[in-house]
Biotite code that builds the C-alpha atoms (Angstrom):
import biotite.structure as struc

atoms = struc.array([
    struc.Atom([-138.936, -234.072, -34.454], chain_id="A", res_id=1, res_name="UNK", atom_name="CA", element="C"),
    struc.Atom([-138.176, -231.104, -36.674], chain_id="A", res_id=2, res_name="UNK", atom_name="CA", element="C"),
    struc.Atom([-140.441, -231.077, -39.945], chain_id="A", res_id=3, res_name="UNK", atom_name="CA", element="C"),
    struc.Atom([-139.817, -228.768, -42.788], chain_id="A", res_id=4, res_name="UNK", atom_name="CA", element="C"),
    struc.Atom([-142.169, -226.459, -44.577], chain_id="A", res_id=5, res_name="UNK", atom_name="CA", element="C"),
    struc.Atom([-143.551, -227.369, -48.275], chain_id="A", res_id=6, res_name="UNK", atom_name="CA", element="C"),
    struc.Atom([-141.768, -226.351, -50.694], chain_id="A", res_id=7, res_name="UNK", atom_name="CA", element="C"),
    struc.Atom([-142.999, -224.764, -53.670], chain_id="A", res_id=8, res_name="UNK", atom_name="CA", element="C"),
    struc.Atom([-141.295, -224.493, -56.837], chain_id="A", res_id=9, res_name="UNK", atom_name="CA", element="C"),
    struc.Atom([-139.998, -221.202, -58.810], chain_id="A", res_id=10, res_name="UNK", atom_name="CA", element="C"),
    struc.Atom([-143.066, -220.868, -60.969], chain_id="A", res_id=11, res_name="UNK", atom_name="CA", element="C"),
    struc.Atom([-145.468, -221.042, -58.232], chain_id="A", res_id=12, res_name="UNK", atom_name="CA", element="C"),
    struc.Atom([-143.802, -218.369, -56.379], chain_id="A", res_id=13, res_name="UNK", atom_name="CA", element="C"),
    struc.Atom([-143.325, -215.870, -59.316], chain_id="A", res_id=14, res_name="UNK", atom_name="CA", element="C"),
    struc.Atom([-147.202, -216.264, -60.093], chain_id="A", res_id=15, res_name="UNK", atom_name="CA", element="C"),
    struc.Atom([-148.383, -215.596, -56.755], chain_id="A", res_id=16, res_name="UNK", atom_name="CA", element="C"),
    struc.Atom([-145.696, -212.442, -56.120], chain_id="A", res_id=17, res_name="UNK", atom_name="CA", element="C"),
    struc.Atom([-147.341, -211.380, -59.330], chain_id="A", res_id=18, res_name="UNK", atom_name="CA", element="C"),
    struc.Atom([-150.500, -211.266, -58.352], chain_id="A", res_id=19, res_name="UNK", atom_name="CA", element="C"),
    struc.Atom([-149.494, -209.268, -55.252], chain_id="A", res_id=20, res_name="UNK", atom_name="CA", element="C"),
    struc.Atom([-146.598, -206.945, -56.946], chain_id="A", res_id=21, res_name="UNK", atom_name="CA", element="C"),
    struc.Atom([-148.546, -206.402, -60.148], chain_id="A", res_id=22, res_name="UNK", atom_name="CA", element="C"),
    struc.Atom([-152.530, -206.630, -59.668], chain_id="A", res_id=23, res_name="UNK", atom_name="CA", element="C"),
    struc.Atom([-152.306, -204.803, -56.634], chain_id="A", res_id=24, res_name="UNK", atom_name="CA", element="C"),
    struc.Atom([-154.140, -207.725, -54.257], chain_id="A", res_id=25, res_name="UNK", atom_name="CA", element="C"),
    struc.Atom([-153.521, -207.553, -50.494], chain_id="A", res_id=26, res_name="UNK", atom_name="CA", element="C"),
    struc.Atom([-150.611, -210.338, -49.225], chain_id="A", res_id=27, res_name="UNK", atom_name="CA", element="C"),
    struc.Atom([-153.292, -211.258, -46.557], chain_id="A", res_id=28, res_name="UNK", atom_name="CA", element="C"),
    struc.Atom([-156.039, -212.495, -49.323], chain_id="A", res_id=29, res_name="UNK", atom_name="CA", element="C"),
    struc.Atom([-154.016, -213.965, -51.248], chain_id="A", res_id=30, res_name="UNK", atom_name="CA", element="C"),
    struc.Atom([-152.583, -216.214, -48.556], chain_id="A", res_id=31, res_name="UNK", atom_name="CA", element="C"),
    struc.Atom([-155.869, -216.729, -47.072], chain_id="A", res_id=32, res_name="UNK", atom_name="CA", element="C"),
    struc.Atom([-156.954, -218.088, -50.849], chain_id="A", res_id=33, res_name="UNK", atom_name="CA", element="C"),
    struc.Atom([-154.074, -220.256, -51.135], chain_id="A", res_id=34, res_name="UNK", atom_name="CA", element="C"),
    struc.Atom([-153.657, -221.390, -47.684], chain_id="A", res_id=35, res_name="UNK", atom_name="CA", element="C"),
    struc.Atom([-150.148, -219.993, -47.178], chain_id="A", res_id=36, res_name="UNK", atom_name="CA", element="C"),
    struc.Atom([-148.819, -217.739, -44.418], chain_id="A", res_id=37, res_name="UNK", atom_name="CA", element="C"),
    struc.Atom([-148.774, -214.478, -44.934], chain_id="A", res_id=38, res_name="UNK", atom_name="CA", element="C"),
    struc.Atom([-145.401, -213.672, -43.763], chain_id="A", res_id=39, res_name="UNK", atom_name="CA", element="C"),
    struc.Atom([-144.024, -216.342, -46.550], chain_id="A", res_id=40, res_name="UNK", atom_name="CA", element="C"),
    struc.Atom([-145.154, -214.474, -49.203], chain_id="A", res_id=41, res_name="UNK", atom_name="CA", element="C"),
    struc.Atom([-144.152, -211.215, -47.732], chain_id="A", res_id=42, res_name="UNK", atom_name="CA", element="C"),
    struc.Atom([-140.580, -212.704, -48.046], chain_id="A", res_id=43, res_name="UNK", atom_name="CA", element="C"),
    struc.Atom([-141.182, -214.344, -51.929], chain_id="A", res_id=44, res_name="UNK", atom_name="CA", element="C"),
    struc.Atom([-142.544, -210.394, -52.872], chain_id="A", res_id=45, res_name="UNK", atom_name="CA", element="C"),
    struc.Atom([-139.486, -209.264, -51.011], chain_id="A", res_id=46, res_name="UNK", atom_name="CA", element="C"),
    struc.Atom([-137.169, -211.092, -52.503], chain_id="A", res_id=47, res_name="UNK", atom_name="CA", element="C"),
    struc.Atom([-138.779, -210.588, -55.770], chain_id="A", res_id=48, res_name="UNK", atom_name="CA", element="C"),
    struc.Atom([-138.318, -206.880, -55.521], chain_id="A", res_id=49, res_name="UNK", atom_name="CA", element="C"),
    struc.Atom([-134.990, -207.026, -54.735], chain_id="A", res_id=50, res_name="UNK", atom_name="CA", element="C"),
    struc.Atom([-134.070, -209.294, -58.198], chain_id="A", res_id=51, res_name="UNK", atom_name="CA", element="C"),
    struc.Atom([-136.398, -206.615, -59.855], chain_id="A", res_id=52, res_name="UNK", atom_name="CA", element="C"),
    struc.Atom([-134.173, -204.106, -58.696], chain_id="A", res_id=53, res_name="UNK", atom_name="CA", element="C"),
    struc.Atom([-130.904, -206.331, -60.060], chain_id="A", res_id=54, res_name="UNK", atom_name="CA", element="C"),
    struc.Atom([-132.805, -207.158, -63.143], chain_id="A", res_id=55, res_name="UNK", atom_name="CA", element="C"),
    struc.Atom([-133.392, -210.897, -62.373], chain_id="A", res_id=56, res_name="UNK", atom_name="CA", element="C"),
    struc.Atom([-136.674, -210.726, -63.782], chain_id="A", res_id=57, res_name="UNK", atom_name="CA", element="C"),
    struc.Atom([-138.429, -213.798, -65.646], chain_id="A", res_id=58, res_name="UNK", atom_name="CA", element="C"),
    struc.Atom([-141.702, -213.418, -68.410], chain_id="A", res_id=59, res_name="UNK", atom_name="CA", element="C"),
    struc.Atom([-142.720, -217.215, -68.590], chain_id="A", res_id=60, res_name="UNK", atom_name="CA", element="C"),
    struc.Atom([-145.978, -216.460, -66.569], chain_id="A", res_id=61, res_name="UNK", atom_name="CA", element="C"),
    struc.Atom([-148.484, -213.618, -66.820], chain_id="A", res_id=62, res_name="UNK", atom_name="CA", element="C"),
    struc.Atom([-151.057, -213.054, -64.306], chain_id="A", res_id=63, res_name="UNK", atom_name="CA", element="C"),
    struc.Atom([-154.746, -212.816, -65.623], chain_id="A", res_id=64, res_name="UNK", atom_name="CA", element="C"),
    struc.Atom([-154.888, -209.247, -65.954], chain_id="A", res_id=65, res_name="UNK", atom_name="CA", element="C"),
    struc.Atom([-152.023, -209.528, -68.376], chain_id="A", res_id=66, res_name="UNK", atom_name="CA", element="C"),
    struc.Atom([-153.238, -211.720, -69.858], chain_id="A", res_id=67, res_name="UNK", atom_name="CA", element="C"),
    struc.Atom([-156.603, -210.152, -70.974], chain_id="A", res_id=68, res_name="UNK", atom_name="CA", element="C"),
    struc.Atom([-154.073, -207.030, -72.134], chain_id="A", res_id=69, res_name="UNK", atom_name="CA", element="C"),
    struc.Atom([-152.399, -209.157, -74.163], chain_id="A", res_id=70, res_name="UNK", atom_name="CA", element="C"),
    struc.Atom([-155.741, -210.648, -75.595], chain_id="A", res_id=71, res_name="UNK", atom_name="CA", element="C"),
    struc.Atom([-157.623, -207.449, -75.877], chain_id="A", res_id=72, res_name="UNK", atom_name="CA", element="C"),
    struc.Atom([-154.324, -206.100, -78.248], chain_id="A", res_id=73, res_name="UNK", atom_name="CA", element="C"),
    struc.Atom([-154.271, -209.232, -80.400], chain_id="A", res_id=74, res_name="UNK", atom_name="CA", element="C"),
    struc.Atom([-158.361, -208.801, -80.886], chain_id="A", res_id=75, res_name="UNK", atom_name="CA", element="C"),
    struc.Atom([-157.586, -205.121, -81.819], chain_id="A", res_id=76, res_name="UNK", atom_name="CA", element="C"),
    struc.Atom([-154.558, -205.905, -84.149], chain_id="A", res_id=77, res_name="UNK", atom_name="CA", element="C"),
    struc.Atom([-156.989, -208.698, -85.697], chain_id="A", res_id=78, res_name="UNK", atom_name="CA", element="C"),
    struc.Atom([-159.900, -206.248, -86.237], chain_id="A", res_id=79, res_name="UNK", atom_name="CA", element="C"),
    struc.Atom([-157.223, -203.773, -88.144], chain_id="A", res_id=80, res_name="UNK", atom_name="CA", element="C"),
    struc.Atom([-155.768, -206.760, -90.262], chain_id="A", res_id=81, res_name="UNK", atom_name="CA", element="C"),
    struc.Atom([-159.632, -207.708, -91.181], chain_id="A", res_id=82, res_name="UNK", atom_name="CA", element="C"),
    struc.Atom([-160.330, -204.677, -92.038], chain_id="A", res_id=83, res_name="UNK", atom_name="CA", element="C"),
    struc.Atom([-157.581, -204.007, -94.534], chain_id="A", res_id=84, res_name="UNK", atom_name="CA", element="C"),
    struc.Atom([-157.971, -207.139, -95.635], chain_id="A", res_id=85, res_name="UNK", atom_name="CA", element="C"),
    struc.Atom([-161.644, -206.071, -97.016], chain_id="A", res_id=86, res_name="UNK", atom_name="CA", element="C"),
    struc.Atom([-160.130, -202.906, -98.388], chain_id="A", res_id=87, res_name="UNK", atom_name="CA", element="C"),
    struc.Atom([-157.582, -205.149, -100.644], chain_id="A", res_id=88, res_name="UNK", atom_name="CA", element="C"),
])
């Protein structure tokens, strides 16, 4: 009998290739942290670099390290508006 992999949908995938293609993380660790194969998400970065290169590229997820950019600028712009705010 002939069983087929999970399947894991498009969201999934782009998070984990992003923690590999963008926070710099070894494909090994991260599989061994989520329990996937290794070669599986040497194909989902893979193919991920290839729509990167096409320009197939989708923002609806941000790893945690953009995530604390993103926080770290919106504390700063904050601070600035406060500031001016005090001034007025």
């Amino acid at each position: 009998m002939f069983t087929l992999g999970k399947q894991y949908d498009k969201e999934y995938k782009e998070y984990v290739v992003k923690l590999i293609v963008e926070e710099g993380r070894k494909i090994t660790d991260v599989a061994y942290e989520l329990g996937l194969s290794a070669s599986t998400l040497g194909k989902w970065v893979k193919k991920h670099r290839k729509e990167k290169l096409q320009g197939d590229q989708s923002q609806e997820y941000i790893t945690p390290s953009e995530y604390e950019s993103i926080k770290k600028a919106h504390k700063k712009e904050l601070e600035k508006l406060q500031e001016e705010n005090e001034i007025l």
